[in-house]
N, C-alpha and C positions, 0 to 999 in steps of 0.2 A: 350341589357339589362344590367343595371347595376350589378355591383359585389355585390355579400351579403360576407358580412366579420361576421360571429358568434364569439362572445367572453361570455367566462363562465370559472364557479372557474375551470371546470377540463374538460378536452378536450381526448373523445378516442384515442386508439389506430385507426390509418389509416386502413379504410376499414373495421373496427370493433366496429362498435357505440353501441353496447351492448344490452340489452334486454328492457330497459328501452324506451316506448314510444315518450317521446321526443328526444332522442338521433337518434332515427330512424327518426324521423321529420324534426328535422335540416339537418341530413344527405341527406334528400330527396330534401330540398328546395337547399342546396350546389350542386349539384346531377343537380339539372336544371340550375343553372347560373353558374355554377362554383365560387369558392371566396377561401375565410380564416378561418379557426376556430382557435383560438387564445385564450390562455391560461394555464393554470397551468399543470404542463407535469403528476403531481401526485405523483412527487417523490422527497425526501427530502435529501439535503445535507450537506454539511458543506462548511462552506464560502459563498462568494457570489453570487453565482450561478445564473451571469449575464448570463451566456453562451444561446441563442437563438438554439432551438432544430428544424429544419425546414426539411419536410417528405412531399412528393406531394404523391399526387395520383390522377391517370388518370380516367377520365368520359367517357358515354358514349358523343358522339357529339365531339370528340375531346377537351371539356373542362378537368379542373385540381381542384382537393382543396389541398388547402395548409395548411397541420396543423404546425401550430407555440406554440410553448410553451417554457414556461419558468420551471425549479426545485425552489424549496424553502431551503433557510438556515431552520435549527433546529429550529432559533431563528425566523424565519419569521410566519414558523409550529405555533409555541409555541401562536406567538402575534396574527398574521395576521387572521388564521384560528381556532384555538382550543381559542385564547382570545376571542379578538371584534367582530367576526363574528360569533361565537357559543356563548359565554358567555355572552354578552352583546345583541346585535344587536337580535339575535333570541330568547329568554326570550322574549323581549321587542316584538316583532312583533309577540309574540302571547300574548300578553296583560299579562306577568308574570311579572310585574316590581319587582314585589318580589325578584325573581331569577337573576335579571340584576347584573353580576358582573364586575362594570365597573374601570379600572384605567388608568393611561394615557398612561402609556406605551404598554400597548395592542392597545391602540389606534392609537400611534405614529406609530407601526407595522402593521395598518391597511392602513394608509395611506401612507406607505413607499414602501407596495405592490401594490396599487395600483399605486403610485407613477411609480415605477420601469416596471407595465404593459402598461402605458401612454405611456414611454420616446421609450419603445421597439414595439409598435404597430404604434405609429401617424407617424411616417418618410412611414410607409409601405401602408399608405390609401392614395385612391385616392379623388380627390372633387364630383366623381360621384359613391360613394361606397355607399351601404345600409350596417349600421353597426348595428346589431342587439344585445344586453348588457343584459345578464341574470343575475337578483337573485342578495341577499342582499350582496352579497361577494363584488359586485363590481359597489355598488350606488357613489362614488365617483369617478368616472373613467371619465365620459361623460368634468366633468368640467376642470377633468385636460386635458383631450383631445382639448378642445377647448381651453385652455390657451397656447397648444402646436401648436395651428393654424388650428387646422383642420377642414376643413369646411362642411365635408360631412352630410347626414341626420345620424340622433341617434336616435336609439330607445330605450325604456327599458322594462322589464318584469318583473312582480316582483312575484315569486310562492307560494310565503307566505303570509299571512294576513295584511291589513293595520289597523293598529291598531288606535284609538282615537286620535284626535289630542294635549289632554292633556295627555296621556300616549307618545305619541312621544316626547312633551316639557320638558317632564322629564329625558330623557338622554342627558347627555352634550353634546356638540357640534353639537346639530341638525339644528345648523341654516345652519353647512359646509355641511350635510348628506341630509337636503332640495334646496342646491345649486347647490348638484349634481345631482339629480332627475331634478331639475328642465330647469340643463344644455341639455338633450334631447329634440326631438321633438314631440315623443313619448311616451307615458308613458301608461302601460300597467297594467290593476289589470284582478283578478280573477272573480271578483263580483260589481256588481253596488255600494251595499254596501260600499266597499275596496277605487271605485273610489270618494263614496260620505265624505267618513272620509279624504281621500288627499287633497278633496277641502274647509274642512273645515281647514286642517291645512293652506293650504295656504294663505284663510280668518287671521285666527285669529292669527296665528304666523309667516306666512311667511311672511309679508306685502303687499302679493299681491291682485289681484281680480280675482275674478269668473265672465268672460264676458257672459259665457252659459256655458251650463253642455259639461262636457268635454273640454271649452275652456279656457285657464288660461292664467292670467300675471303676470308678478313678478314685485317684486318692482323695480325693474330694467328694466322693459318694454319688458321684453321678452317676447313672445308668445309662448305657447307650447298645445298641445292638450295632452288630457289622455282618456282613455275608459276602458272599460270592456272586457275581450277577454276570456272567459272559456276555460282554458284547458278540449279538450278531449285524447279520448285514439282511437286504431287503431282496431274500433267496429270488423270490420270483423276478422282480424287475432284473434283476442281475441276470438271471436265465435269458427272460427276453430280450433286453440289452445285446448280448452275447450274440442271440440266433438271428438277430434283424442283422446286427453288424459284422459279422465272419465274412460274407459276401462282398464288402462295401470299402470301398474309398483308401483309405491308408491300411487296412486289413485285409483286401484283395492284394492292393502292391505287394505287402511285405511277405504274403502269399506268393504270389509271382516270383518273386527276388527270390525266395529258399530253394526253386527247383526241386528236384527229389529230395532234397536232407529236412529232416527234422528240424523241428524250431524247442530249443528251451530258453526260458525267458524269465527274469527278475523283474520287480518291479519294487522302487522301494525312494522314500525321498532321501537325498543324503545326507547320512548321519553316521556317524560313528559307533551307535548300537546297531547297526541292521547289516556289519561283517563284511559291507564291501572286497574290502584287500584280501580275509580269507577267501572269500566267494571265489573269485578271478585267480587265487592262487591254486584252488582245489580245482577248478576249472581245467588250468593246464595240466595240473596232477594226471586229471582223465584223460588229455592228450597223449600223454607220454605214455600213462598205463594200459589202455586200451586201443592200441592204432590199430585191432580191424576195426572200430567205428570211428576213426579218425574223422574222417572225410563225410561220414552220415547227420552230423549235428552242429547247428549252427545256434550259438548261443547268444541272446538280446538282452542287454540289462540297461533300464531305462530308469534312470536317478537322478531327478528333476534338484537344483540345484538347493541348498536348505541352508538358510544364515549366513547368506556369502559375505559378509563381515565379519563373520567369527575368524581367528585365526587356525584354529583346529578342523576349522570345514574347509579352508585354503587349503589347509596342507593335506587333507585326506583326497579333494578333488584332483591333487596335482600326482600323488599318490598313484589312482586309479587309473590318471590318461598314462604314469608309465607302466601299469602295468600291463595295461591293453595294449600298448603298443608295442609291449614285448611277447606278450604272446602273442600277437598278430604277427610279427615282424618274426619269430621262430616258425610257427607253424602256417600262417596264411598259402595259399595256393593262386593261381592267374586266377582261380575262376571261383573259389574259396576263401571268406575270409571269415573266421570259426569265431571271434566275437566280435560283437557291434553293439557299443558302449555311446549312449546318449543324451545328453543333460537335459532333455524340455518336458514339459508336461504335453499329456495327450490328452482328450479328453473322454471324458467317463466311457463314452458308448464306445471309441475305438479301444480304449485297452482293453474292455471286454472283451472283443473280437480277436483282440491277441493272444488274450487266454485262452480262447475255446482254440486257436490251432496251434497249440504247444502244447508237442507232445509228453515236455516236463516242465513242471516250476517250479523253480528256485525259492524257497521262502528262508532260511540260512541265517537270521540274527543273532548276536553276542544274547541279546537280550531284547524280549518285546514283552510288553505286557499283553499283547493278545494278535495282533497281527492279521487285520482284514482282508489284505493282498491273500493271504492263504486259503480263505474263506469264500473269497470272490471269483479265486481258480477254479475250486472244485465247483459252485454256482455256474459257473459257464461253461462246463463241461458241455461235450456233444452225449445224451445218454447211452448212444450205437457205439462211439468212440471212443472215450473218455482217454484223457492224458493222465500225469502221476503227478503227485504232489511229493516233492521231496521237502521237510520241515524239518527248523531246528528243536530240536530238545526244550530249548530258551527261550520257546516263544509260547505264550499264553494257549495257543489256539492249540498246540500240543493234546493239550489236556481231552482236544474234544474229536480232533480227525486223525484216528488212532488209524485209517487206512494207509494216510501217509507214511513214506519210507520216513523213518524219524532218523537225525542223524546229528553227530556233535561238533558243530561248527569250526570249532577250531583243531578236528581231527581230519584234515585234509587228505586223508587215502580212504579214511571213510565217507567222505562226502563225493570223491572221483566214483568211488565203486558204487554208491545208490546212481547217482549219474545213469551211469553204466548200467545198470540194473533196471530204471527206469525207462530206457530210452530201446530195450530190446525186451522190456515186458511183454507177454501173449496178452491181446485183444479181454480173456477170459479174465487173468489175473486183476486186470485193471479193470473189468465191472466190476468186479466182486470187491475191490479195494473203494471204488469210487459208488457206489449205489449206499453202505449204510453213512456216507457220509454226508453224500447230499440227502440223505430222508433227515437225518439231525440236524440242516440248514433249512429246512421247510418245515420242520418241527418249532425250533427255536431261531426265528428270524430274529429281525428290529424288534419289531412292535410287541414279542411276548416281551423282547428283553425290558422294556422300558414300564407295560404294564406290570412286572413282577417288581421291578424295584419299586414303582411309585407305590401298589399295593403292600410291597414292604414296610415301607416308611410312611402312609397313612396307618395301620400298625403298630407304626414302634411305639 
């Protein structure tokens, strides 16, 4: 079986791929072939921290993974990741051209990293390696890999939104950012959607053609296939995650603390795509529109802090503490306080247990490309109980948990009344809304997701 070689902005620690569902994904597909995981070590220096950091660890079957990484200069930090790849590149891939702060020298730092990840990876591939390329960090890599001769299959993924193909034309140099995409043989989105906006760019700005859905050529006659691959999550652990931890430690408290009222509950890191300020506005909407359930539901939204150096995440945090503390400070009661607005991280097992006892969740972004938190609700459901999943329109997972009350985020009397809706739903309503959707998280966890892409792109 061929080698799978993983490359992404940040690469675990060996033997410790973290809590996060993909990272145990990748680890499991490396885990059966043995291979590489290749990428950014996480830690930043001074100078030019060519130095290759290289850490095996031993498999069952006598296989090995080899994690390689590379440190970042301050100045690579500065350009490479906090510029063009947060500043520009992610605005832009969630349709905020608003927000795109582009200039060339973040740029030049974009490609000087990926530059630098090319020259230190392509000597170590073999012609029969599956090389699998995550996420917008590192959409120009594939091209400089083949300019560096390498001739193995390439895949790509991309976790984010593909956004319009005239919001793409709008940031400079997208003809180099569509050369790279295009340089794989693979190319991966979240949503049919995501893959139908790629094909339009490719139409009307890349100069190529759309031979059949999914089959592309560039102007240059290359051929490349693209598809849709929904990320899921690991239905089962998530379940039992859930049912060990509902009972326990920080999820018994916050148990205790609700008294008789309802818990609804967001979860989301802070960001500017994931609708915050709507959310908390539409929130008190359902204060004001519904006071007989005034006083029945106490709502948690837990937004671990994200890029607290950006200045647009300053000013969204500062945002958010006024507006909790306006709607606290109108409607709170001595013995009631209707939101409880949090900055930390929790860990895996205890957010589970906050999902299984919320009887609604908020999932509500501007824009996601698929949004796990949605996925990880309905997984933790109690099956006797189940709560509601209220979604945005805008969020990838849309597409697949058609149980949830679906609503338009920035329609804030629509988003009070599913609320509302949600929160005084019959026992009945909500199996029936929540059983075909967790059979399609037990169907389509992690693990098909990751075997269908690689079987795609050993394929292409």
């Amino acid at each position: 079986m061929s080698r799978l070689v993983v490359v992404s902005n940040r690469v675990p620690q060996p033997g410790q791929p973290g809590s996060g569902g993909l990272m145990v994904a990748l680890q499991a597909a490396l885990e059966e072939t043995g291979g590489v995981w290749f990428g950014w070590s996480g830690q930043v220096g001074a100078g030019d921290c060519g130095v290759l950091h290289e850490h095996r660890l031993e498999v069952a079957g006598g296989r090995h993974i080899d994690y390689l990484t590379v440190d970042l200069s301050q100045q690579d930090h500065d350009e490479y990741y906090n510029g063009f790849a947060n500043r520009a590149l992610w605005p832009l891939l969630h349709f905020r051209l608003d927000l795109v702060d582009y200039d060339r020298g973040s740029y030049r730092g974009y490609r000087r990293v990926n530059e630098r990840f090319a020259r230190t990876l392509a000597p170590r591939l073999r012609d029969d390696d599956i090389v699998w390329i995550h996420d917008y960090h590192l959409i120009p890599l594939a091209r400089l890999l083949r300019q560096a001769g390498v001739r193995c299959k390439l895949g790509f993924f991309l976790h984010v939104p593909m956004p319009s193909s005239d919001l793409l034309a709008g940031l400079p140099h997208h003809e180099e950012l569509f050369e790279g995409l295009s340089s794989h043989d693979l190319v991966g989105f979240q949503t049919v959607r995501d893959l139908e906006r790629f094909q339009d760019y490719v139409r009307l700005f890349g100069r190529g053609r759309v031979i059949d859905t999914g089959l592309l050529e560039t102007a240059s006659g290359h051929r490349l296939k693209a598809g849709a691959f929904p990320i899921s999550i690991d239905t089962a652990h998530i379940s039992q995650l859930a049912e060990a931890s509902v009972d326990r430690g920080s999820s018994r408290r916050l148990s205790e603390s609700l008294g008789h009222r309802q818990l609804a509950i967001g979860v989301d890191r802070l960001d500017y795509s994931k609708g915050l300020p709507e959310r908390f506005r539409a929130f008190e909407r359902y204060l004001q529109e519904y006071p007989d359930q005034r006083d029945r539901l106490t709502f948690l939204q837990i937004a671990p802090v994200s890029r607290g150096g950006v200045p647009e995440y300053q000013e969204l945090r500062a945002e958010l503490e006024q507006l909790a503390g306006h709607v606290n400070g109108s409607w709170a009661d001595a013995d009631w306080t209707p939101m409880r607005y949090v900055n930390r991280n929790y860990p895996h097992a205890t957010l589970t247990g906050f999902y299984r006892q919320a009887r609604v969740g908020l999932v509500t972004p501007l824009r996601d490309g698929m949004n796990l938190v949605a996925k990880e609700y309905v997984a933790a459901q109690d099956p006797e109980d189940p709560g509601v999943l209220v979604l945005s329109l805008f969020a990838g997972a849309a597409r697949e948990m058609d149980g949830a009350l679906l609503v338009n985020p920035y329609d804030l009397d629509g988003v009070a009344a599913a609320i509302a809706r949600a929160a005084a739903m019959p026992l009945e309503e909500r199996r029936q809304r929540w059983q075909p959707m967790m059979a399609r998280l037990r169907d389509y966890d992690i693990t098909r997701w990751r075997n269908e892409f690689l079987d795609a792109l050993r394929a292409a």
